[in-house]
DRENVO-318510 format. One record per residue (C-alpha): residue in one letter; z, x, y. Coordinates in nm, 4 decimals, m for minus. Layout:
N
<site residuo="A" pz="Z" px="X" py="Y"/>
...
// end
This chain:
231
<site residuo="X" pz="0.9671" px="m1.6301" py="0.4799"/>
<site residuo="X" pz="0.8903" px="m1.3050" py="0.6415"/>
<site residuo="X" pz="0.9165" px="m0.9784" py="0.3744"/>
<site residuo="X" pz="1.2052" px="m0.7712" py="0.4858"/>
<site residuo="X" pz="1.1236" px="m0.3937" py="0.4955"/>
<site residuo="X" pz="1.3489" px="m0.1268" py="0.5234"/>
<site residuo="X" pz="1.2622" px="0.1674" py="0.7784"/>
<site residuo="X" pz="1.5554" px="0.4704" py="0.7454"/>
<site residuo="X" pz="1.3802" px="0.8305" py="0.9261"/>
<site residuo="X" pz="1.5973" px="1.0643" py="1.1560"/>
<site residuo="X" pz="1.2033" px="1.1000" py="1.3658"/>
<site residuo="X" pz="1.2698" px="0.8083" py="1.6229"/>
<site residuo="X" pz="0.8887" px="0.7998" py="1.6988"/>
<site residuo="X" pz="0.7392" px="0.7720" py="1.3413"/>
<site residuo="X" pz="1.0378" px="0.5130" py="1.2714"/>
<site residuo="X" pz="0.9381" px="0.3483" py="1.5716"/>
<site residuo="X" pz="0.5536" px="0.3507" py="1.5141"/>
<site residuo="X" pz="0.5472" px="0.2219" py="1.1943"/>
<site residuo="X" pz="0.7875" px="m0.0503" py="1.2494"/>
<site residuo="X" pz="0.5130" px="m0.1435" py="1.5212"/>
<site residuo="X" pz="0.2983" px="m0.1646" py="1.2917"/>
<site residuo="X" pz="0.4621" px="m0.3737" py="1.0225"/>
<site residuo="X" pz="0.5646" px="m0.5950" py="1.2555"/>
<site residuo="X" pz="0.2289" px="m0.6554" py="1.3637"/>
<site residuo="X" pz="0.1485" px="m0.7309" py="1.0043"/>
<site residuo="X" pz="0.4311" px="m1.0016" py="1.0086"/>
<site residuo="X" pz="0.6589" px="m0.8027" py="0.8373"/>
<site residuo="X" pz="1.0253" px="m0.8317" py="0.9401"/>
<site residuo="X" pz="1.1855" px="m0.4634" py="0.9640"/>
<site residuo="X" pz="1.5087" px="m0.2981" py="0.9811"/>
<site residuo="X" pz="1.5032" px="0.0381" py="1.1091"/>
<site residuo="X" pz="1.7455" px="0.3039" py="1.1013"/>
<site residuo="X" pz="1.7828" px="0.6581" py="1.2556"/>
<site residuo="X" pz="2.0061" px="0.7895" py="0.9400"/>
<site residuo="X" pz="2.1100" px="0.7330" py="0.5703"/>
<site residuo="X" pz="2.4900" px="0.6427" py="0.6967"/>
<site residuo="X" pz="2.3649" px="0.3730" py="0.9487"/>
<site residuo="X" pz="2.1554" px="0.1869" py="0.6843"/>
<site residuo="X" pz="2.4333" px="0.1640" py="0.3720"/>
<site residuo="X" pz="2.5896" px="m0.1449" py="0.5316"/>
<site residuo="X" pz="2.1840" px="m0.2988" py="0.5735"/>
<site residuo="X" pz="2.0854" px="m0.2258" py="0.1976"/>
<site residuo="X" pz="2.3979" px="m0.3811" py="0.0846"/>
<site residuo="X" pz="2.4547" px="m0.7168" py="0.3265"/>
<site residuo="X" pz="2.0460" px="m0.7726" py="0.3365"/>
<site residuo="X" pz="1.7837" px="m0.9085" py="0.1325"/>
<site residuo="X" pz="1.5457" px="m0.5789" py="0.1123"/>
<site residuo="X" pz="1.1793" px="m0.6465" py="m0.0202"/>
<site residuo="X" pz="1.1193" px="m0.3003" py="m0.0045"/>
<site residuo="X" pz="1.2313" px="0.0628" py="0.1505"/>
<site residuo="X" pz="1.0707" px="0.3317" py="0.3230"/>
<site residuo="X" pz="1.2647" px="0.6438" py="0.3362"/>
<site residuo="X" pz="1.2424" px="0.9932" py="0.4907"/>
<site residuo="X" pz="1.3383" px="1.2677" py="0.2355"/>
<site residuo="X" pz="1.4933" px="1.4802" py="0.4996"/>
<site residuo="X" pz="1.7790" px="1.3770" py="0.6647"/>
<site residuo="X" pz="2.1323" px="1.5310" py="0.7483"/>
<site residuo="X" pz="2.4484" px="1.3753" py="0.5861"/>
<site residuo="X" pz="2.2706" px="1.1722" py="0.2975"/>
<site residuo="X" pz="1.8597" px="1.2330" py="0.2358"/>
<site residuo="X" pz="1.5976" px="1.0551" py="0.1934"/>
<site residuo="X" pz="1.6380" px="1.1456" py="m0.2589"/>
<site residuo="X" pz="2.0420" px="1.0578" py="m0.2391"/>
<site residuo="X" pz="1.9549" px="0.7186" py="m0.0745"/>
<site residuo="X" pz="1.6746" px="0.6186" py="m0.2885"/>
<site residuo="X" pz="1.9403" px="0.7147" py="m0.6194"/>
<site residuo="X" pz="2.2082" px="0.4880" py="m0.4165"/>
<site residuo="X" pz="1.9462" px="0.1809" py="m0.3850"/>
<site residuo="X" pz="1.8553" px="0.2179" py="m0.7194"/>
<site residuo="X" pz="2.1936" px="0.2090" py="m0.8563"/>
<site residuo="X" pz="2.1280" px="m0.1925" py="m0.7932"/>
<site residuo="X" pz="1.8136" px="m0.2897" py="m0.6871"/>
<site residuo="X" pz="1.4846" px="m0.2568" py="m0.7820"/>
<site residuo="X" pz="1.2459" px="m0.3430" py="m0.5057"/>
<site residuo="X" pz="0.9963" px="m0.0423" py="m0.4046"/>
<site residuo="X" pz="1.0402" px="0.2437" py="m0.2406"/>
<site residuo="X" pz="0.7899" px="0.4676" py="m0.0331"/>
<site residuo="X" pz="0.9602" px="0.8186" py="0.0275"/>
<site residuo="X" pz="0.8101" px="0.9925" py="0.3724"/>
<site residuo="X" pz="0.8052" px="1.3756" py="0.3753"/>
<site residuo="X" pz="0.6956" px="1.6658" py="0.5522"/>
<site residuo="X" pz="0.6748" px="1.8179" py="0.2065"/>
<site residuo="X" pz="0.3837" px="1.8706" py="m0.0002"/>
<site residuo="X" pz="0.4946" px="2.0117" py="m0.3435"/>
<site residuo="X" pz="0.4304" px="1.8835" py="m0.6895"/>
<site residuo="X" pz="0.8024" px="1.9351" py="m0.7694"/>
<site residuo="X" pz="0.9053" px="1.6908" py="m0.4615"/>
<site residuo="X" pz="0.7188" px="1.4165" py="m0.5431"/>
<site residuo="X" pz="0.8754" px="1.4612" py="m0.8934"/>
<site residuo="X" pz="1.1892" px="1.4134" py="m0.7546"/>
<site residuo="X" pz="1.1459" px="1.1393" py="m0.5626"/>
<site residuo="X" pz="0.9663" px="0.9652" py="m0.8424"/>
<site residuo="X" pz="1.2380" px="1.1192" py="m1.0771"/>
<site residuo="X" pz="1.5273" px="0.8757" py="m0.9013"/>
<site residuo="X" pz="1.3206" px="0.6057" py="m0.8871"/>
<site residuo="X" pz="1.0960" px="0.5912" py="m0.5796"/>
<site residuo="X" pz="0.7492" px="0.4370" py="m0.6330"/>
<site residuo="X" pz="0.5063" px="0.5953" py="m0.3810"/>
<site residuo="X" pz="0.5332" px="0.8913" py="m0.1986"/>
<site residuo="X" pz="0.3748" px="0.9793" py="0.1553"/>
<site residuo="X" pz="0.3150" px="1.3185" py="0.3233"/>
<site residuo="X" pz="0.3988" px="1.3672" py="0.6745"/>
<site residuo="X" pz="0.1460" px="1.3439" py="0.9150"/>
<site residuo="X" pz="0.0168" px="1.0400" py="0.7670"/>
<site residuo="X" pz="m0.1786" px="0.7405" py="0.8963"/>
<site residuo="X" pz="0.0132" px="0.4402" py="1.0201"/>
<site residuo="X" pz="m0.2239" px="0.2149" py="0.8129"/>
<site residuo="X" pz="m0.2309" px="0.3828" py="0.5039"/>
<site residuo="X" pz="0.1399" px="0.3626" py="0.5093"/>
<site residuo="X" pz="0.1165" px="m0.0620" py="0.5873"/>
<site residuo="X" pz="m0.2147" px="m0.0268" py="0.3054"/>
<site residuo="X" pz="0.0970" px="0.1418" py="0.0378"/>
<site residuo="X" pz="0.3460" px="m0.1250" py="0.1619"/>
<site residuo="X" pz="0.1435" px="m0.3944" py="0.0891"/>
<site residuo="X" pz="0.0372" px="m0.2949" py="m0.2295"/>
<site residuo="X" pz="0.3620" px="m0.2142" py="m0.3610"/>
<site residuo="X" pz="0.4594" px="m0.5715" py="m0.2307"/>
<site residuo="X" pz="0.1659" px="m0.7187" py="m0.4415"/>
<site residuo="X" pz="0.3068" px="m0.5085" py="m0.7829"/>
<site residuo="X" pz="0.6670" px="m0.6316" py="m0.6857"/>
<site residuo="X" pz="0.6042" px="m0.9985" py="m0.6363"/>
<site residuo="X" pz="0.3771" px="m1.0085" py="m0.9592"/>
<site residuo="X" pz="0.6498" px="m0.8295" py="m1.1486"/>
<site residuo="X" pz="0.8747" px="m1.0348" py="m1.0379"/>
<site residuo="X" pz="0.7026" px="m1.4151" py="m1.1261"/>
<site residuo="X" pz="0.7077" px="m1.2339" py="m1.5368"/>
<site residuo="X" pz="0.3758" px="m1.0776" py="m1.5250"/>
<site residuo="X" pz="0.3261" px="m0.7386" py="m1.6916"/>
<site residuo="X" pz="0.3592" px="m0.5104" py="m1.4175"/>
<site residuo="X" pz="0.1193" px="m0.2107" py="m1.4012"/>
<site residuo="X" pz="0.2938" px="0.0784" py="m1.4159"/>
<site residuo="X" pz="0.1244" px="0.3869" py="m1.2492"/>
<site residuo="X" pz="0.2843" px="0.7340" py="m1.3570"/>
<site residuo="X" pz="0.4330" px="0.8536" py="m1.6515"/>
<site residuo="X" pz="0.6720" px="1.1015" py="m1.6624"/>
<site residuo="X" pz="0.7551" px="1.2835" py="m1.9616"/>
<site residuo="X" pz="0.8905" px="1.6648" py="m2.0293"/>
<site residuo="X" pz="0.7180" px="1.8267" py="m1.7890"/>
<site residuo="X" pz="0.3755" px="1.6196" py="m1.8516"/>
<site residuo="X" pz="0.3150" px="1.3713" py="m1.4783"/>
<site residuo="X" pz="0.0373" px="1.1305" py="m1.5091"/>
<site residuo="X" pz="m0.1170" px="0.9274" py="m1.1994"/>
<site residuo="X" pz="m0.3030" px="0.6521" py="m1.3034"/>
<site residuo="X" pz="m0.3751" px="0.5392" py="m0.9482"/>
<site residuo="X" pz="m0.4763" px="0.9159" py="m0.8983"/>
<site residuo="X" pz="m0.6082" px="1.0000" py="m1.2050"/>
<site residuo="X" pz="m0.4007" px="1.3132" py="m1.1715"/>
<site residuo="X" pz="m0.2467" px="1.4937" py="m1.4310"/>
<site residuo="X" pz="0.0144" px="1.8361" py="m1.4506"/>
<site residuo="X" pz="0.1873" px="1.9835" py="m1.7481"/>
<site residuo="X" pz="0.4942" px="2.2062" py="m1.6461"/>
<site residuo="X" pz="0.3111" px="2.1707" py="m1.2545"/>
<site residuo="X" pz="m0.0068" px="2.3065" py="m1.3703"/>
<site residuo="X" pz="m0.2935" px="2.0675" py="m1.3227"/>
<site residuo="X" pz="m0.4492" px="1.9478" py="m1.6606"/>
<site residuo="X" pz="m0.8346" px="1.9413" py="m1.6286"/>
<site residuo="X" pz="m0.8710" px="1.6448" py="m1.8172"/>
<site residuo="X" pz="m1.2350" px="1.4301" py="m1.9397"/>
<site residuo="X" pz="m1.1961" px="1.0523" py="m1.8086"/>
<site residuo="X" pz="m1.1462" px="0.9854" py="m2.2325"/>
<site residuo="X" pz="m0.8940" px="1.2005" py="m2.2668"/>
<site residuo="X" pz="m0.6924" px="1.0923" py="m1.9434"/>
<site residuo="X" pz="m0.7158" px="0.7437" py="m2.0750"/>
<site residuo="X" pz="m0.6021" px="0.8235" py="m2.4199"/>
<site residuo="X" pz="m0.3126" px="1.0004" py="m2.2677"/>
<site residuo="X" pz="m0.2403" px="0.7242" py="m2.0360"/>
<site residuo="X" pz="m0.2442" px="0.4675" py="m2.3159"/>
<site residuo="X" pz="m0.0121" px="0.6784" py="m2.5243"/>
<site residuo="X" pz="0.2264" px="0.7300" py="m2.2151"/>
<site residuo="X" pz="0.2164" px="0.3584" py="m2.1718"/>
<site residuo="X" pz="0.3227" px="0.2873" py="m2.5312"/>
<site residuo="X" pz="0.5346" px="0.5915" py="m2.5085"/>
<site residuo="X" pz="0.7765" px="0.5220" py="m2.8553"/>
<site residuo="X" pz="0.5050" px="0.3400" py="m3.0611"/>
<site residuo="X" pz="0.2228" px="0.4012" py="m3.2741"/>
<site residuo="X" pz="m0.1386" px="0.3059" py="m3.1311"/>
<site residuo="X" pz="m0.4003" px="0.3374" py="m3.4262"/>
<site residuo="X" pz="m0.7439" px="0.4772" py="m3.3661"/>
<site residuo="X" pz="m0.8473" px="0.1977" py="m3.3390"/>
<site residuo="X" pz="m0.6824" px="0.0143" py="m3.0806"/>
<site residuo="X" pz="m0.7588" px="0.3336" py="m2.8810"/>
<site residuo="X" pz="m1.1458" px="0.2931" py="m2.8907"/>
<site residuo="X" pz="m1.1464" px="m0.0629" py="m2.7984"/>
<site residuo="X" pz="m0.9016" px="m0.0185" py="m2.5058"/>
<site residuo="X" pz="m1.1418" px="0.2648" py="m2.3694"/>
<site residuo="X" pz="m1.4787" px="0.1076" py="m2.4797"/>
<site residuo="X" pz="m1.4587" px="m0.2350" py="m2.5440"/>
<site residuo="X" pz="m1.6438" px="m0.4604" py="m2.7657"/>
<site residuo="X" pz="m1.8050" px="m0.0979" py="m2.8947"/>
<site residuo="X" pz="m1.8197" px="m0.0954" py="m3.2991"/>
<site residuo="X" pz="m1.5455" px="0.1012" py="m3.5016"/>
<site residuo="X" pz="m1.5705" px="0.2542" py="m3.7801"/>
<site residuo="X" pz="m1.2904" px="0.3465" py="m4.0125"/>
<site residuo="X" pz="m1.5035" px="0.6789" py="m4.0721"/>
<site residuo="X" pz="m1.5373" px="0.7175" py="m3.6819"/>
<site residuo="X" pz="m1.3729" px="1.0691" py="m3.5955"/>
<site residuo="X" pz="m1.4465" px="1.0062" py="m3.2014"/>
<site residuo="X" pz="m1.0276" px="0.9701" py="m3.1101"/>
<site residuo="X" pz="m0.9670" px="1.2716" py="m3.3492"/>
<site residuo="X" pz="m1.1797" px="1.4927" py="m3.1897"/>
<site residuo="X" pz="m1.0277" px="1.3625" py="m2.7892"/>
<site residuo="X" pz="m0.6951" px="1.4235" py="m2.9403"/>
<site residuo="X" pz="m0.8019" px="1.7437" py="m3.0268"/>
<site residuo="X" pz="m0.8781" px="1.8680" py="m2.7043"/>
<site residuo="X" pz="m0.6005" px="1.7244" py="m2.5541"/>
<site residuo="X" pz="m0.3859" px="1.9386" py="m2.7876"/>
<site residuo="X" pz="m0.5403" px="2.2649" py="m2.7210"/>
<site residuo="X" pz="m0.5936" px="2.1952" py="m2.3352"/>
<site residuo="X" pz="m0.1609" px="2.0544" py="m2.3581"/>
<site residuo="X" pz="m0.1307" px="2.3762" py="m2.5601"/>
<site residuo="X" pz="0.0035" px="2.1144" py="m2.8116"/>
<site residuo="X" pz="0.1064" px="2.2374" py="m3.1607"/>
<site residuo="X" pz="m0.0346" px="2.0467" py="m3.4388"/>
<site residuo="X" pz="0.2301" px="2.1179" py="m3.6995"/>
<site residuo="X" pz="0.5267" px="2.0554" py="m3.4501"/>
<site residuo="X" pz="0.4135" px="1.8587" py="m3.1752"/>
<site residuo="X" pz="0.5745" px="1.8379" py="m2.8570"/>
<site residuo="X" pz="0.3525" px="1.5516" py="m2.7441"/>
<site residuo="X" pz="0.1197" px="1.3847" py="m2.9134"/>
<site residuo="X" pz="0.2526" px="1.2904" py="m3.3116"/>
<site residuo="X" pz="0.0055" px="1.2035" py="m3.5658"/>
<site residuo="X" pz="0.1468" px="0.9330" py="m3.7674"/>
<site residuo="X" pz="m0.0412" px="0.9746" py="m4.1257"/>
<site residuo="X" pz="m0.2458" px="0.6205" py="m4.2045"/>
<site residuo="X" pz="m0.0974" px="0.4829" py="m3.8459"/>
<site residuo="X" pz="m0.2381" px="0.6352" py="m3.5493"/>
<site residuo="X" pz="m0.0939" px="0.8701" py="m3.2807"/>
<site residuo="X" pz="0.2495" px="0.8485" py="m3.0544"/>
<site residuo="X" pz="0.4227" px="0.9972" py="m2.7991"/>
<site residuo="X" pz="0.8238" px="1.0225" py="m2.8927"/>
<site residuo="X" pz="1.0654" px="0.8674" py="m2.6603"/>
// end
């Protein structure tokens, strides 16, 4: 059976490229020139996944994606002429899962689509999916970007420390020992309960997050446990 994608952007000739193109890719499509003429599709359709322009008149692109959401949880792409860190936050922020600047090629867009597809389906058969960003007071990390911003200001982060801080975002409410940290970033590698290597990451990390030690906004040491990151 063909996937179903969902096309809603008030630009008739981008909504009617890329539905060329997914079609040409097999992909059945339903496209729509506004938010109020899709609501009766998202509802009395099976949807595999939703691409959505952020601005619209009567109901954008943001106040769609936080209607689908509301009860369903296949992907969604936002489209945007938009640029700004504090966008995409938004649109990530209400549950959207990529997000796609405008101009834009028509196969990166069908690349995206059939990627999210591939996370979707495998999530969807009880695999672990792979979750990409992290969102958490201010602090956005990109794992497929390996991008990070505190408060909008880009973190100049080591390829260590981004993967410490990704691991901690991942287990975001538990402890992860030192540990289980070095062998997640370097393998079979020998540990040593004297080695200070994850100490000294977390370290910078701290004074590049501006981070206090004492009171911790981010990154808690647990005494004899390891580090977290608080829900």
């Amino acid at each position: 059976m063909k996937e179903q994608i969902l096309i809603v952007d008030d630009e008739k000739e981008i909504a009617d490229l890329v539905t060329l193109y997914l079609e040409n890719e097999g992909f059945s499509v339903f496209k729509f020139y506004s938010s109020t003429e899709a609501l009766e599709c998202i509802h009395t359709q099976s949807i595999d996944l939703a691409i959505l322009d952020i601005m619209m008149p009567e109901i954008d692109g943001l106040k769609l994606c936080q209607i689908i959401r509301e009860q369903y949880n296949y992907p969604i792409i936002m489209l945007t002429a938009k640029s700004t860190e504090l966008d995409k936050i938004n649109g990530l922020m209400l549950g959207a899962d990529d997000y796609l600047t405008k101009p834009f090629l028509p196969l990166e867009l069908v690349a995206r689509v059939k990627a999210q597809l591939r996370r979707y389906t495998r999530y969807n058969v009880g695999t672990e999916q792979n979750q990409d960003i992290f969102i958490h007071h201010g602090l956005v990390l990109n794992r497929k970007t390996h991008e990070c911003t505190l408060n909008e200001k880009p973190l100049s982060l080591t390829p260590t420390e981004f993967e410490i801080l990704a691991i901690l975002c991942e287990k975001k409410g538990s402890v992860v020992s030192s540990e289980e940290l070095f062998h997640q970033i370097w393998k079979d590698e020998y540990y040593s309960k004297n080695n200070n290597t994850i100490t000294v990451h977390i370290r910078h990390l701290r004074e590049k997050m501006q981070d206090s030690f004492e009171k911790p906004k981010y990154i808690k040491t647990v005494w004899g446990c390891g580090y977290k990151i608080e829900n």
